[in-house]
NUKOLVO-960115 format. One record per residue (C-alpha): x, y, z; residue in one letter. Coordinates in steps of 0.05 Angstrom, whole numbers, plus 5000, padded with zeros to 4 digits. Layout:
XYZa...
% end
This chain:
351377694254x353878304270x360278374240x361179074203x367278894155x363378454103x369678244064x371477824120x364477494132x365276864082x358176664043x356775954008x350675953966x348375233950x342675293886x343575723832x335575823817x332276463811x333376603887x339876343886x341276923846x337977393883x341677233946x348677283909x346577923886x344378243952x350877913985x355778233934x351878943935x354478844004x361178613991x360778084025x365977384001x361477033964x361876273940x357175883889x355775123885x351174843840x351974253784x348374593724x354174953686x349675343657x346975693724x354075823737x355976213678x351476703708x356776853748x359377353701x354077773700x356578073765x362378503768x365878213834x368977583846x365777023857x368476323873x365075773833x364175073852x360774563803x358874033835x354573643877x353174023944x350173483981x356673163974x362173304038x368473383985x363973933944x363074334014x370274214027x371974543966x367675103977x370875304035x364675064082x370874894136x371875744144x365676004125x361476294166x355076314129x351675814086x344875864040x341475244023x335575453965x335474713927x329774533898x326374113948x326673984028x328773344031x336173693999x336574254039x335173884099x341573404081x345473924068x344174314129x346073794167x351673564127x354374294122x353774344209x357273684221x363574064177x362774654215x358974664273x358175424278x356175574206x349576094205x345875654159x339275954124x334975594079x327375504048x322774994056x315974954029x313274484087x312474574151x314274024174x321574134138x322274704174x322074424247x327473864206x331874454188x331374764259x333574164294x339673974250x341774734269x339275154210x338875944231x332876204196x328775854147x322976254096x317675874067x317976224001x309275933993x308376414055x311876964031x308776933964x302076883992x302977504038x306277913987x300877813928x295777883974x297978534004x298478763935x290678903942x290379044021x295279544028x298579713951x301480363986x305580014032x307879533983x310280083941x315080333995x316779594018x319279573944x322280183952x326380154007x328579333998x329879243920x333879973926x339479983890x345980423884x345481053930x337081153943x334580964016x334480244033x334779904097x339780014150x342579574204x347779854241x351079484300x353879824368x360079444368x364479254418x368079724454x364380274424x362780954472x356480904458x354980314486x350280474555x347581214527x340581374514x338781604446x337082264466x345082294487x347082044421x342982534379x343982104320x337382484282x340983154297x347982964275x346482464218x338782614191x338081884210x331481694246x332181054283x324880734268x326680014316x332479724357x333778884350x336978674416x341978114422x336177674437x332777824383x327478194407x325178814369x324379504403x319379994362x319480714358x324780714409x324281324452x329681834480x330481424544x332180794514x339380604521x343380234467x347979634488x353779294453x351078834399x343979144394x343079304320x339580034301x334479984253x334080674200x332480814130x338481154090x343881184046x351380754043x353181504069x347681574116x350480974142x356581094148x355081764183x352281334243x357380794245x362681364245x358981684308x357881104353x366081004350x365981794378x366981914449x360582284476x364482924487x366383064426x360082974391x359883744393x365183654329x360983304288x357083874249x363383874206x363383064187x354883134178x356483724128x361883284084x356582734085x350483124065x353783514012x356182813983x348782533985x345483163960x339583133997x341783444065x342582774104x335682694110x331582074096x
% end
Protein backbone atom coordinates (compact mmCIF):
# COMPACT_ATOMS: atom_id res chain seq x y z
CA UNK A 1 0.00 0.00 0.00
CA UNK A 2 1.17 3.08 -0.68
CA UNK A 3 -1.46 5.44 -0.19
CA UNK A 4 -0.29 8.59 1.91
CA UNK A 5 -3.86 9.98 3.05
CA UNK A 6 -4.65 7.26 5.79
CA UNK A 7 -8.23 8.53 6.45
CA UNK A 8 -9.20 7.19 3.21
CA UNK A 9 -7.45 3.67 3.52
CA UNK A 10 -10.49 1.67 5.22
CA UNK A 11 -9.18 -1.14 8.01
CA UNK A 12 -11.40 -4.22 9.32
CA UNK A 13 -9.91 -5.93 12.26
CA UNK A 14 -11.54 -9.42 12.82
CA UNK A 15 -10.40 -10.67 16.77
CA UNK A 16 -10.34 -8.51 19.49
CA UNK A 17 -7.42 -10.53 21.51
CA UNK A 18 -4.41 -9.01 22.81
CA UNK A 19 -3.07 -8.40 19.18
CA UNK A 20 -6.21 -7.40 17.99
CA UNK A 21 -5.65 -4.60 20.09
CA UNK A 22 -2.45 -3.89 19.25
CA UNK A 23 -3.17 -3.64 15.63
CA UNK A 24 -6.21 -1.13 16.27
CA UNK A 25 -3.88 0.83 18.21
CA UNK A 26 -1.01 1.19 15.68
CA UNK A 27 -3.80 1.74 12.87
CA UNK A 28 -5.45 4.67 14.73
CA UNK A 29 -1.89 6.27 15.83
CA UNK A 30 -1.98 6.40 12.13
CA UNK A 31 -5.30 7.62 11.49
CA UNK A 32 -6.19 5.29 9.55
CA UNK A 33 -10.55 4.24 9.30
CA UNK A 34 -10.64 1.62 11.48
CA UNK A 35 -13.45 -1.15 11.98
CA UNK A 36 -13.80 -3.93 14.78
CA UNK A 37 -15.64 -7.33 14.59
CA UNK A 38 -15.61 -9.65 17.19
CA UNK A 39 -18.59 -11.50 19.27
CA UNK A 40 -17.32 -11.05 22.88
CA UNK A 41 -18.97 -7.70 24.07
CA UNK A 42 -16.69 -7.44 26.39
CA UNK A 43 -13.51 -7.17 23.99
CA UNK A 44 -15.47 -4.53 22.32
CA UNK A 45 -15.97 -2.17 25.13
CA UNK A 46 -12.39 -1.75 24.78
CA UNK A 47 -13.14 0.31 22.22
CA UNK A 48 -13.42 3.24 24.39
CA UNK A 49 -10.24 3.27 25.61
CA UNK A 50 -9.13 4.94 22.38
CA UNK A 51 -9.91 8.42 21.68
CA UNK A 52 -10.88 8.12 17.81
CA UNK A 53 -13.68 6.56 16.24
CA UNK A 54 -14.05 3.31 15.82
CA UNK A 55 -16.81 1.35 14.12
CA UNK A 56 -17.93 -1.68 16.08
CA UNK A 57 -19.37 -4.80 14.78
CA UNK A 58 -20.56 -7.65 17.23
CA UNK A 59 -20.89 -10.44 15.61
CA UNK A 60 -19.78 -13.50 14.02
CA UNK A 61 -17.01 -12.65 11.39
CA UNK A 62 -16.89 -15.88 9.71
CA UNK A 63 -20.34 -15.06 8.79
CA UNK A 64 -20.78 -13.08 5.05
CA UNK A 65 -23.73 -10.63 6.59
CA UNK A 66 -21.17 -9.68 9.65
CA UNK A 67 -18.43 -8.69 6.79
CA UNK A 68 -21.19 -6.98 4.97
CA UNK A 69 -21.83 -4.91 7.84
CA UNK A 70 -18.42 -4.07 8.43
CA UNK A 71 -17.98 -2.55 5.37
CA UNK A 72 -15.65 -5.57 3.92
CA UNK A 73 -17.48 -4.53 0.33
CA UNK A 74 -15.15 -0.96 0.42
CA UNK A 75 -12.48 -1.76 2.51
CA UNK A 76 -9.38 -2.04 1.44
CA UNK A 77 -7.65 -3.81 4.22
CA UNK A 78 -8.66 -6.64 6.38
CA UNK A 79 -6.82 -8.38 9.63
CA UNK A 80 -7.74 -11.76 10.49
CA UNK A 81 -5.95 -12.54 14.31
CA UNK A 82 -8.80 -15.34 15.52
CA UNK A 83 -7.77 -17.69 17.63
CA UNK A 84 -6.98 -20.59 15.52
CA UNK A 85 -6.08 -21.28 11.60
CA UNK A 86 -8.73 -23.19 10.63
CA UNK A 87 -10.88 -19.40 11.27
CA UNK A 88 -8.68 -17.23 9.75
CA UNK A 89 -8.25 -19.35 6.85
CA UNK A 90 -12.30 -19.20 6.34
CA UNK A 91 -12.39 -15.90 6.72
CA UNK A 92 -9.68 -15.01 4.37
CA UNK A 93 -11.29 -16.62 1.91
CA UNK A 94 -14.69 -15.62 2.74
CA UNK A 95 -13.55 -11.92 3.08
CA UNK A 96 -11.70 -12.24 -0.84
CA UNK A 97 -14.74 -13.79 -2.48
CA UNK A 98 -16.67 -10.21 -1.09
CA UNK A 99 -13.93 -8.27 -2.29
CA UNK A 100 -11.54 -9.62 -4.43
CA UNK A 101 -8.89 -6.93 -3.96
CA UNK A 102 -8.95 -6.66 -0.16
CA UNK A 103 -5.01 -6.67 1.37
CA UNK A 104 -5.79 -9.35 3.77
CA UNK A 105 -3.10 -10.04 6.64
CA UNK A 106 -3.37 -12.62 9.19
CA UNK A 107 -1.45 -15.17 11.72
CA UNK A 108 -1.18 -18.65 11.71
CA UNK A 109 0.68 -20.78 13.98
CA UNK A 110 1.26 -23.65 11.34
CA UNK A 111 2.91 -23.81 8.57
CA UNK A 112 1.01 -25.52 6.75
CA UNK A 113 -1.91 -22.70 7.39
CA UNK A 114 0.14 -20.39 6.01
CA UNK A 115 0.63 -21.80 2.43
CA UNK A 116 -3.67 -22.20 3.05
CA UNK A 117 -3.84 -18.46 3.68
CA UNK A 118 -1.51 -17.68 0.67
CA UNK A 119 -3.50 -19.49 -1.78
CA UNK A 120 -7.03 -18.20 -0.83
CA UNK A 121 -5.17 -14.64 -1.45
CA UNK A 122 -4.04 -13.55 2.03
CA UNK A 123 -1.16 -10.63 1.70
CA UNK A 124 1.18 -11.32 4.49
CA UNK A 125 0.80 -13.79 7.16
CA UNK A 126 3.20 -13.80 10.74
CA UNK A 127 3.48 -16.78 12.67
CA UNK A 128 3.31 -15.09 15.98
CA UNK A 129 5.46 -18.88 17.50
CA UNK A 130 8.29 -17.48 15.12
CA UNK A 131 8.22 -14.18 16.12
CA UNK A 132 8.10 -14.99 19.70
CA UNK A 133 10.87 -17.36 19.40
CA UNK A 134 13.19 -14.80 17.60
CA UNK A 135 12.36 -12.01 19.79
CA UNK A 136 13.03 -13.80 23.30
CA UNK A 137 15.88 -15.30 22.02
CA UNK A 138 17.50 -12.18 20.77
CA UNK A 139 16.85 -10.88 24.12
CA UNK A 140 20.22 -12.75 25.14
CA UNK A 141 22.08 -12.60 21.56
CA UNK A 142 21.95 -9.15 20.86
CA UNK A 143 19.93 -7.17 24.07
CA UNK A 144 21.45 -3.85 22.48
CA UNK A 145 19.71 -4.15 19.41
CA UNK A 146 16.57 -5.14 20.96
CA UNK A 147 16.64 -2.08 22.99
CA UNK A 148 16.61 0.17 19.88
CA UNK A 149 14.14 -2.31 17.97
CA UNK A 150 11.91 -1.34 21.05
CA UNK A 151 12.80 1.97 20.67
CA UNK A 152 12.15 2.91 17.41
CA UNK A 153 8.79 0.38 16.85
CA UNK A 154 6.71 0.75 20.25
CA UNK A 155 7.54 4.80 19.91
CA UNK A 156 4.96 6.72 20.70
CA UNK A 157 3.79 10.44 20.33
CA UNK A 158 6.65 12.59 18.70
CA UNK A 159 10.20 10.35 19.50
CA UNK A 160 11.78 8.56 16.31
CA UNK A 161 9.96 5.62 14.98
CA UNK A 162 9.95 4.17 11.70
CA UNK A 163 9.38 5.93 8.50
CA UNK A 164 7.95 4.83 5.20
CA UNK A 165 7.56 7.39 2.88
CA UNK A 166 6.27 6.74 -0.70
CA UNK A 167 7.43 8.64 -4.08
CA UNK A 168 4.05 9.10 -5.34
CA UNK A 169 2.76 9.52 -8.53
CA UNK A 170 3.45 12.34 -10.39
CA UNK A 171 5.95 13.41 -8.00
CA UNK A 172 9.35 15.44 -9.45
CA UNK A 173 11.26 13.34 -7.85
CA UNK A 174 10.52 10.45 -9.40
CA UNK A 175 13.87 9.42 -11.74
CA UNK A 176 16.57 11.57 -9.46
CA UNK A 177 19.37 10.10 -7.60
CA UNK A 178 19.53 10.71 -3.96
CA UNK A 179 22.49 12.71 -4.12
CA UNK A 180 20.06 15.17 -6.35
CA UNK A 181 17.48 15.08 -3.77
CA UNK A 182 19.68 15.92 -0.78
CA UNK A 183 17.03 14.76 1.49
CA UNK A 184 19.91 14.36 4.59
CA UNK A 185 20.85 18.03 3.85
CA UNK A 186 17.36 19.53 3.65
CA UNK A 187 15.47 17.32 6.15
CA UNK A 188 18.21 15.66 8.73
CA UNK A 189 16.60 12.48 7.40
CA UNK A 190 19.04 9.60 6.61
CA UNK A 191 17.48 7.15 4.30
CA UNK A 192 18.94 3.72 5.90
CA UNK A 193 16.94 1.28 2.79
CA UNK A 194 14.67 1.75 -0.28
CA UNK A 195 11.56 -1.16 -0.77
CA UNK A 196 10.92 -1.24 -4.56
CA UNK A 197 7.53 -1.91 -6.05
CA UNK A 198 8.54 -5.47 -6.16
CA UNK A 199 9.31 -5.70 -2.99
CA UNK A 200 12.74 -6.01 -2.99
CA UNK A 201 14.76 -4.10 -0.37
CA UNK A 202 17.73 -1.82 -1.30
CA UNK A 203 20.29 -1.24 1.79
CA UNK A 204 22.36 1.60 2.53
CA UNK A 205 21.33 3.04 -0.72
CA UNK A 206 24.08 5.12 -2.18
CA UNK A 207 24.12 8.66 -3.92
CA UNK A 208 23.69 7.08 -7.40
CA UNK A 209 20.68 5.26 -6.72
CA UNK A 210 17.64 6.69 -8.35
CA UNK A 211 14.15 6.65 -6.75
CA UNK A 212 11.03 5.66 -8.90
CA UNK A 213 7.32 6.21 -8.45
CA UNK A 214 6.00 3.81 -5.86
CA UNK A 215 9.37 2.86 -4.26
CA UNK A 216 8.94 3.49 -0.53
CA UNK A 217 12.08 5.38 1.46
CA UNK A 218 12.95 3.77 4.48
CA UNK A 219 14.26 6.54 7.59
CA UNK A 220 14.06 6.87 11.22
CA UNK A 221 12.25 10.24 12.41
CA UNK A 222 9.59 12.18 13.64
CA UNK A 223 5.57 12.81 12.27
CA UNK A 224 7.60 16.20 11.33
CA UNK A 225 10.60 14.58 10.07
CA UNK A 226 8.24 13.01 7.93
CA UNK A 227 6.50 15.30 6.79
CA UNK A 228 9.64 17.36 5.90
CA UNK A 229 10.40 14.57 3.19
CA UNK A 230 6.97 14.05 1.88
CA UNK A 231 6.76 17.92 1.52
CA UNK A 232 10.14 17.75 -0.60
CA UNK A 233 9.57 14.96 -3.00
CA UNK A 234 6.25 17.12 -4.23
CA UNK A 235 9.14 20.08 -4.92
CA UNK A 236 10.35 20.56 -8.30
CA UNK A 237 14.22 19.97 -8.30
CA UNK A 238 14.96 23.64 -8.89
CA UNK A 239 13.63 25.01 -6.26
CA UNK A 240 15.03 22.85 -3.69
CA UNK A 241 17.47 25.79 -3.13
CA UNK A 242 14.19 27.33 -1.04
CA UNK A 243 13.95 24.80 1.26
CA UNK A 244 16.38 25.98 4.16
CA UNK A 245 13.36 28.11 5.13
CA UNK A 246 10.66 25.00 5.42
CA UNK A 247 13.72 22.69 7.25
CA UNK A 248 14.07 25.72 9.79
CA UNK A 249 10.08 25.80 10.68
CA UNK A 250 10.35 22.00 11.03
CA UNK A 251 13.37 21.73 13.19
CA UNK A 252 12.45 24.48 15.50
CA UNK A 253 8.99 22.58 15.91
CA UNK A 254 10.88 19.21 16.75
CA UNK A 255 13.51 20.78 18.96
CA UNK A 256 16.19 18.66 18.13
CA UNK A 257 17.47 20.32 14.80
CA UNK A 258 15.84 17.79 12.35
CA UNK A 259 18.19 15.33 13.10
CA UNK A 260 17.57 11.69 13.90
Amino acid sequence: MTATNHRQTKCVVCGLGETGICVVRELLEHEFSVSVIDHDPEALKRMKEFKQDVAVIEGNCLLDSTLQDAGVPDADVLYSILPDDRSNVFLSLSAKRINPQLNIYSIASDPSAEKKLELVGARKTVNPNNAEGFRISNEMLRPNVMIFLDQIVYARDNTARYLSISVPEGSPSAGLSLSRLEIQKNTGVVIIAVCRIDRSMVYSPSGDFRTNVGDSLIAFGTKEDEDAVRKLLSVEPDRKHRWNGVRNVFRTKSGRGGRI
